[in-house]
N, C-alpha and C positions, 0 to 999 in steps of 0.2 A: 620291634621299633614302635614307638611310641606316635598316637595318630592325634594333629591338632585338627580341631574344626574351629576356624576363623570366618568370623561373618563381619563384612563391610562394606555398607553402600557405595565405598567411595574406592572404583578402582575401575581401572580402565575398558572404557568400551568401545565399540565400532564408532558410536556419534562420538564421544570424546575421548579418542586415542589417548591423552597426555593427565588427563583429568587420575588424581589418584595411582597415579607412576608411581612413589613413593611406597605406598600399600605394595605394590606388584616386587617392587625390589627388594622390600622385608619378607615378604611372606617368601619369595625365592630363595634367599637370605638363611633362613628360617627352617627350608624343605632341603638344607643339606646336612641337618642332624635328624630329622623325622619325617612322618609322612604328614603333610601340608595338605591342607583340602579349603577351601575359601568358597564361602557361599556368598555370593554376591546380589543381593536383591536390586533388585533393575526394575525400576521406577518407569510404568506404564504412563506419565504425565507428564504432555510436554513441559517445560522450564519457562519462567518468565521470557527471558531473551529471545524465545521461538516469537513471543507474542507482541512486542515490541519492536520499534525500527519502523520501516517502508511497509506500510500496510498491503501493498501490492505481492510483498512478497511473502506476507504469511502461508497463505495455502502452500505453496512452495517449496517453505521454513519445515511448516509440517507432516509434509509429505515426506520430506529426505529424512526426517528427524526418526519416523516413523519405518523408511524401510531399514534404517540402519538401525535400530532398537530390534528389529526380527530378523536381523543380518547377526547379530549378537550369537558368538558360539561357545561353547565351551571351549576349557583349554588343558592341555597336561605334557608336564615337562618336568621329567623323571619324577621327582617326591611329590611333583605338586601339582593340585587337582584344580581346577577352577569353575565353578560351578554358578552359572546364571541363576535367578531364581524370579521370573515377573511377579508384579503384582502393582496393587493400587493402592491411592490412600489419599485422604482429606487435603486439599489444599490447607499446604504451611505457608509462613505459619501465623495463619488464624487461628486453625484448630491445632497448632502444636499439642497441647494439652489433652486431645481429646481422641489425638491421632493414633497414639498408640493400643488404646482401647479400641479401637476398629480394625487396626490390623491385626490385633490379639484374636477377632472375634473372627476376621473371616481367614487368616494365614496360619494362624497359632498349629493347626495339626497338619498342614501341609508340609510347615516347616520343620515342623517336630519329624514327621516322618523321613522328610530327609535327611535332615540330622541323624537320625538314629539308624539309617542304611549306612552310613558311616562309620559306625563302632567308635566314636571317637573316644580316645583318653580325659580330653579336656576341652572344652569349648569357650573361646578366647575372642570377644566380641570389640570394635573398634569404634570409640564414640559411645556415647551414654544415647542416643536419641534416635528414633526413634527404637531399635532394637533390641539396647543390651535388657531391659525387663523383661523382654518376650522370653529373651533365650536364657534368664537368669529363673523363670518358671522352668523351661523345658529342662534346664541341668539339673534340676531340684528331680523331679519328674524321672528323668534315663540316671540319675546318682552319678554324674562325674562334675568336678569340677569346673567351678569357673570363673573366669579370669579376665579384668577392663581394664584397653587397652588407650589410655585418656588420652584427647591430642585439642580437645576444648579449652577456651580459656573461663573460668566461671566468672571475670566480670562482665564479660560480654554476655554470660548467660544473664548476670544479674540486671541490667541495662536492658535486654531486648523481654525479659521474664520477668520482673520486677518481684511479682506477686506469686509467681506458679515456681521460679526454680529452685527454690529448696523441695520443691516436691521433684523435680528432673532428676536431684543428686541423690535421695534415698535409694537408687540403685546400686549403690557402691557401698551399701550396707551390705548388700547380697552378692557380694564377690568375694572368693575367698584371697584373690590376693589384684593389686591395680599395678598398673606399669604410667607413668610418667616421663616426661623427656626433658626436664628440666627442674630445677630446686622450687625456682619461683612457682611452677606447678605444682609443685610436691607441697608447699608453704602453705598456696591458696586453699587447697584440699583440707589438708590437715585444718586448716582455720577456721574452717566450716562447724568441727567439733562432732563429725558423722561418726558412728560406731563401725569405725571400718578397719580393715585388717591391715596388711605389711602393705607399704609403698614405695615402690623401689624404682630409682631411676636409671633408665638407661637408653643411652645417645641413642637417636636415627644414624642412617648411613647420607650417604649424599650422593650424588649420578652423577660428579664427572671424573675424569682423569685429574691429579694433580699436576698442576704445570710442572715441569722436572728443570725451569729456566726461570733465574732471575727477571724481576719486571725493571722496567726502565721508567722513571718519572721526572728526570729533569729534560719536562718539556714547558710550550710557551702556551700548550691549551689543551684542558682537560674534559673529556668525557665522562663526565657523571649518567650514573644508570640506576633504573630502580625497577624489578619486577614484582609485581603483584596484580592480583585479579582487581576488577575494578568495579564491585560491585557493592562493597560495604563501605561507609562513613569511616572506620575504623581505621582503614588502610593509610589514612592523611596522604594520598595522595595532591589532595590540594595544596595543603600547608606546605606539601615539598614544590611545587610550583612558584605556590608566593616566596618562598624562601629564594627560589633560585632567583626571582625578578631582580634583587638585590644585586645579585650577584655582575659582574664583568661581563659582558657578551661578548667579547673579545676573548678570551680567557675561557669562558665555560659553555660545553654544551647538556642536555642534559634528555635521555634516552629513555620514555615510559614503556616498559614490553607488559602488556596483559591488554585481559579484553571487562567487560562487561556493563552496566547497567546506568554508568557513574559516567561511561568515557564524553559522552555526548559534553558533559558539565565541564569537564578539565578542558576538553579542547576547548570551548567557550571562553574559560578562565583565563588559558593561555593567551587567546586571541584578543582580550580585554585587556590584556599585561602587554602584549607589544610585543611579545613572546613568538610567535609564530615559524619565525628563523631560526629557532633556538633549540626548541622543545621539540622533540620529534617522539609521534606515538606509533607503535609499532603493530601493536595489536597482538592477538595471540599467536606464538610463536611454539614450536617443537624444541623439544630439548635440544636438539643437535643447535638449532639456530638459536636459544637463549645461548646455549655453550659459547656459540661465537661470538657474539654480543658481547659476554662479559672479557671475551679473550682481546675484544677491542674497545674495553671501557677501562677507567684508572678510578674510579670512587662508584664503589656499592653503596646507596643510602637505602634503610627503610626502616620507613616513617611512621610506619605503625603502631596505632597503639589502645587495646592490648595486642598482644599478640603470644599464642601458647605456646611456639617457635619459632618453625619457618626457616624452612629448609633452605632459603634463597640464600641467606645468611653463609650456610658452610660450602653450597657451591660458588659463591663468590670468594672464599677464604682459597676455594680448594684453585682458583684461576689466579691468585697472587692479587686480589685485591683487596685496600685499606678498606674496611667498614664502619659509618655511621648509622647510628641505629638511637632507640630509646630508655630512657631508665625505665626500668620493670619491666621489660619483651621481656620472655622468659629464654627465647634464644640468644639473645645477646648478653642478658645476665650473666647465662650460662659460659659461653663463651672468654667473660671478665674472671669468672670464677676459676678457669682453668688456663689462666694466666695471658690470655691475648688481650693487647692495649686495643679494644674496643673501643671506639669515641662515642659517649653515651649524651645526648643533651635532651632537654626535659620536653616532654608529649606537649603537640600543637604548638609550639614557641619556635614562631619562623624567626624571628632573631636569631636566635641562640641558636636554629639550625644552622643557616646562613652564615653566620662569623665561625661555624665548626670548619665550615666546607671550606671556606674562605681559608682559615687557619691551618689546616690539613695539607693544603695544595700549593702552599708557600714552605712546607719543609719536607722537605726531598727526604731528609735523613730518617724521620717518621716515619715516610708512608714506605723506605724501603722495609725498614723495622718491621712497620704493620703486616707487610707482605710477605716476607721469611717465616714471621711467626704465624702467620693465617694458615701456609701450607702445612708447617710442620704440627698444626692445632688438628687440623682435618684428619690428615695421617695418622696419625696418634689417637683422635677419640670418632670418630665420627666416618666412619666405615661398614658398608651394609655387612661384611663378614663380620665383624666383633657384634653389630645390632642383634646377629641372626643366632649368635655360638650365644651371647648373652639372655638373648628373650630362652632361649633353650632352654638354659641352663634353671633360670627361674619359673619356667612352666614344667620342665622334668619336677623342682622339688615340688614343687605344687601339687603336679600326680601322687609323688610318694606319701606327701604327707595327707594327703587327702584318703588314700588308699590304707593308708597306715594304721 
């Protein structure tokens, strides 16, 4: 049996149970054709959002932050290992750039060594930052392969890096093969003009049940919903705000579920808009409780943009609901490409989002369309078994030809 070592910062812990779910479903996914081992580095710093808010409540904030970071345990469940790893590193990102050179300098053989009590076949890293260099040294080093696992968008590298990320993406010279989740990602890559190897797409899964029931939409007032974190510019969760003011209040309500660093500002927005009846924020919510959310909403919108997926997209398809979204998301691209009438209108253009929404919600015979086709889209491409039997399938050749 063939043994992966998967490293990724980004999966579930004691302080953020929900954070990185996705990771934990693949790599599961994943450890029903081999043995799965995930080394999880857990970041000894608290997060901006500890240090922000009610100042009375810091100490608090980072006290609980802090027993639940040493509350952190390992995990295993049959093929698959899951392995904490602490450490420290430079506040990001100022020192993005300079970051990985410091963890190189003080983690590089801690990690290496546990990597290599592993015996692994192939080491399969998620995200280009700060990591896959580190671990693209160590596979050079122990001689097996290795293999990036991209879920970045590079214009947002190039907007927040202007000047440093073409240095970020020279790691992908040093993989012998990348995994991608969409065309539009595979495009942006290849555009780059990197001397880099085969790049092959293939779907994430998505965490819920598909509704097994038609949706009903000729009603007289629609819930609109939109999940996302709320801490990047990027998200347009504003623009989906101003877009809604437009909108019937009679007619529309509309549902923000996430948390972070930005909500302070929308609620604001809304309260300036006259919105306040209307617009209800949720804050961050469990899968079970996003689940229900979308089981009791009729329009997904998300307004993102870029965006290198996003997974909110297929479990919105997989509950029977119509999706707005943007031209160039690489998940909705995706999605148009594989035959679902996605309704695509163009980034930051509250108009044109506005008369989409407007337009959508006056034909019943659409959005049952949209909704038939959303279920049977998910079923068919976008399932943690086909994600798990697929990533296999191209890290098995990866071993042979690497060994070969």
């Amino acid at each position: 049996m063939k043994t992966i070592v998967e490293i990724s910062e980004c999966f579930p812990n004691k302080h953020k149970p929900y954070t990185g779910e996705f990771i934990y479903r693949h790599s599961k996914a994943l450890s029903a054709h081999c043995k799965v081992i995930v080394i999880v580095p857990l970041r000894f710093i608290p997060g901006r959002e500890l240090l922000s808010g009610n100042p009375n409540k810091i100490m608090i904030n980072l006290n609980n932050w802090l027993q639940d970071i040493r509350q952190t345990s390992d995990i295993t469940e049959g093929n698959l290992d899951v392995i904490f790893f602490g450490y420290i590193s430079l506040p990001r990102p100022f020192f993005e750039s300079s970051d990985t050179s410091f963890l190189s300098f003080f983690f590089y053989n801690k990690l290496k060594n546990l990597i290599t009590e592993q015996k692994p076949d192939l080491l399969y890293c998620n995200w280009i930052r700060p990591w896959a260099p580190i671990v693209s040294d160590i596979s050079q080093e122990i001689d097996v392969p290795f293999v990036i696992d991209h879920h970045e968008d590079i214009p947002t590298l190039k907007e927040l890096y202007p000047q440093k990320y073409s240095g970020f993406l020279k790691v992908f010279e040093k993989a012998e093969k990348i995994i991608v989740h969409s065309s539009v990602n595979k495009k942006q890559l290849l555009a780059e003009r990197l001397k880099i190897p085969d790049v092959k797409v293939i779907h994430l899964g998505q965490n819920f049940d598909v509704s097994d029931t038609n949706r009903s939409f000729d009603k007289k007032k629609f819930k609109l919903i939109c999940v996302s974190h709320l801490t990047e510019p990027r998200k347009n969760v504003d623009v989906l705000i101003r877009a809604f003011s437009f909108l019937d209040k009679n007619k529309f309500t509309l549902t923000i579920v996430g948390d972070g660093t930005l909500k302070n500002d929308y609620v604001t927005l809304a309260k300036s808009l006259k919105l306040s009846g209307s617009v209800f924020f949720k804050g961050a919510m469990s899968q079970k409780e996003i689940e229900t959310e979308l089981e009791n909403s009729d329009i997904f919108i998300l307004p993102s943009f870029p965006e290198a997926f996003g997974i909110v997209l297929t479990e919105a398809l997989a509950k029977g609901l119509p999706v707005i979204s943007c031209k160039g998301n690489g998940g909705a691209e995706e999605l148009k490409s594989l035959g679902y009438p996605v309704i695509l209108v163009k980034p930051d253009d509250v108009n044109e989002l506005s008369e989409a929404i407007t337009k959508l919600s006056s034909d019943t015979e659409l959005m049952n369309a949209m909704s038939k086709s959303g279920m049977k889209t998910v079923s068919k491409y976008f399932t943690w078994e086909k994600n798990g039997l697929n990533t296999f399938k191209y890290l098995e050749e990866t071993v042979n030809e690497y060994s070969g």
